[in-house]
N, C-alpha and C positions, 0 to 999 in steps of 0.2 A: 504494500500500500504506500504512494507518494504520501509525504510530508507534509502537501498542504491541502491533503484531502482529510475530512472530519469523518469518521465512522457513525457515529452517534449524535443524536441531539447534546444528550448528557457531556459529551466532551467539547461541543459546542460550547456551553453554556462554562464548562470547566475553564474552557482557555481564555475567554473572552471576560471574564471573572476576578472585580478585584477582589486581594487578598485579604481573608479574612483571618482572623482567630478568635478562636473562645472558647476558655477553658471550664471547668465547674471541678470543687476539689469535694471528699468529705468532709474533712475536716477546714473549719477556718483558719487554718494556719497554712493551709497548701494557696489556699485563695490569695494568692499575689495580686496588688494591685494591677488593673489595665496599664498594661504600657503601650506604649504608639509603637507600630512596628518601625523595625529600619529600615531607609529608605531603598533599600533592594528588594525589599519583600514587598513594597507598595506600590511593586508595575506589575502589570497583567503579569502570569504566566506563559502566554500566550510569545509574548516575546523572548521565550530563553528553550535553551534545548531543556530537555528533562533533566538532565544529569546537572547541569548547571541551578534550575529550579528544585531539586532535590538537595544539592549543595548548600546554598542558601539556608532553605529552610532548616537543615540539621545545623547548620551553625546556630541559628537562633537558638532551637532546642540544646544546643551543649552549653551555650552560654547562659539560658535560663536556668539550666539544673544544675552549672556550677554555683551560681548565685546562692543556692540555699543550701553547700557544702560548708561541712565543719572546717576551720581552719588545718585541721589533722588528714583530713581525704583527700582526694583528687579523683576525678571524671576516669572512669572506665566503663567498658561496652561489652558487652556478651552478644555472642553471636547465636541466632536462634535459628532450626533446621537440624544442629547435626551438638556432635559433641566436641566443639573448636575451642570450647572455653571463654574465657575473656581477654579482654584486648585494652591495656593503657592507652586512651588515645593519647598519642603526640602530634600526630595531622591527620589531614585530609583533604581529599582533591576531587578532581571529576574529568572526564576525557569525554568531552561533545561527541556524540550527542546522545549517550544513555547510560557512561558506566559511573559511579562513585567511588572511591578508596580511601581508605584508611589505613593509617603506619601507627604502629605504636610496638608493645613488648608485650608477650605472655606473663603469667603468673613466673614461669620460668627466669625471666630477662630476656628471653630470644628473639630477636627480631621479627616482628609480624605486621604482613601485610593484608588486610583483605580487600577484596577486588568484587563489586558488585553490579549487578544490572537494576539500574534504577526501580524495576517490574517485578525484582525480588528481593527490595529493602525491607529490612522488618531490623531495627535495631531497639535496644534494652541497655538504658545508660543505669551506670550504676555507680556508688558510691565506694572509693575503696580506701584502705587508710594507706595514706604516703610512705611509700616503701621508706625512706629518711624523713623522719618526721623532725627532726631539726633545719632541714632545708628547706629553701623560703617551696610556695606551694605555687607550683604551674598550672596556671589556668590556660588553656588551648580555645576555650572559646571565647576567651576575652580577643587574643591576638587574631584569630581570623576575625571575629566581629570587624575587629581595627582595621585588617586588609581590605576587607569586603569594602567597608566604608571609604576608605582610601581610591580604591579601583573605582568606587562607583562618582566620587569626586573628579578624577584621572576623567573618566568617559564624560563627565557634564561638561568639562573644560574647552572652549573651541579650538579646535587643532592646528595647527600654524601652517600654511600650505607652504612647503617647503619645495614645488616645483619650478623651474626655471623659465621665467616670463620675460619676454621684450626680444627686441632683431638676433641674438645671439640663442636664446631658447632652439632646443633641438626641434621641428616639425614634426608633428604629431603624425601617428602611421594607423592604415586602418586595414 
């Protein structure tokens, strides 16, 4: 199926769709106040590949659930499907137009990658206590929040036409 055929109403309605959130906890203490999202998350979907609108959105989510870690934790992920364990995150990425990945360390230390199709994301963050808990605590979704924000500043900026104008200019070829 091409890319800019719609299968469904419902994916119609999906892509063309600004974003929303809204959460409900049991408890009132999960009840975070409304925040505005960030301004990545406040363009259509419609405009980004999946893996890139998949990226985004779990940034938010690592960066909300670090927010309500103990000073002593850090943000780690369990893989759901099989018996892979958990996963420190230290990054994450995406490769247009549907995969996502994640780097981080098993419970072991050993370097671990995993490598996703946006179509079978199913991620479980989870709270773990900082292997040195005297060392200061890395939050991973502060600094992508940062990037993201950054990049999306970078793109609002108008771009400096940097090509060669007036009698000296090379002739344009077609």
């Amino acid at each position: 199926m091409a890319d800019d055929i719609i299968a469904t109403a419902a994916e119609a309605l999906e892509a063309e769709a600004l974003p929303r959130l809204r959460e409900v906890h049991a408890d009132e203490a999960g009840d975070a106040a409304p925040q505005a999202l960030p301004p990545a998350l406040r363009k259509p979907a419609g405009a980004k590949s999946p893996a890139r609108w998949a990226y985004e959105r779990l940034i938010h989510y690592v960066k909300r659930f670090e927010d309500g870690l103990e000073p002593g934790e850090e943000v780690a992920m369990a893989m759901t499907g099989g018996p892979s364990g958990v996963l420190r995150i230290k990054g994450m990425g995406y490769f247009d137009p549907d995969i996502v990945t994640f780097y981080g360390t098993d419970p072991a230390g050993a370097k671990t990658q995993l490598i996703q199709h946006v179509t079978q994301l199913s991620v479980i963050l989870r709270a773990l206590p900082r292997p040195r808990p005297e060392a200061p605590a890395r939050r991973i979704g502060f600094r992508l929040a940062r990037e993201l924000e950054e990049e999306e500043e970078a793109e609002s900026e108008p771009q400096e036409d940097t090509a060669p104008h007036g009698p000296d200019a090379a002739p344009e070829t077609s």
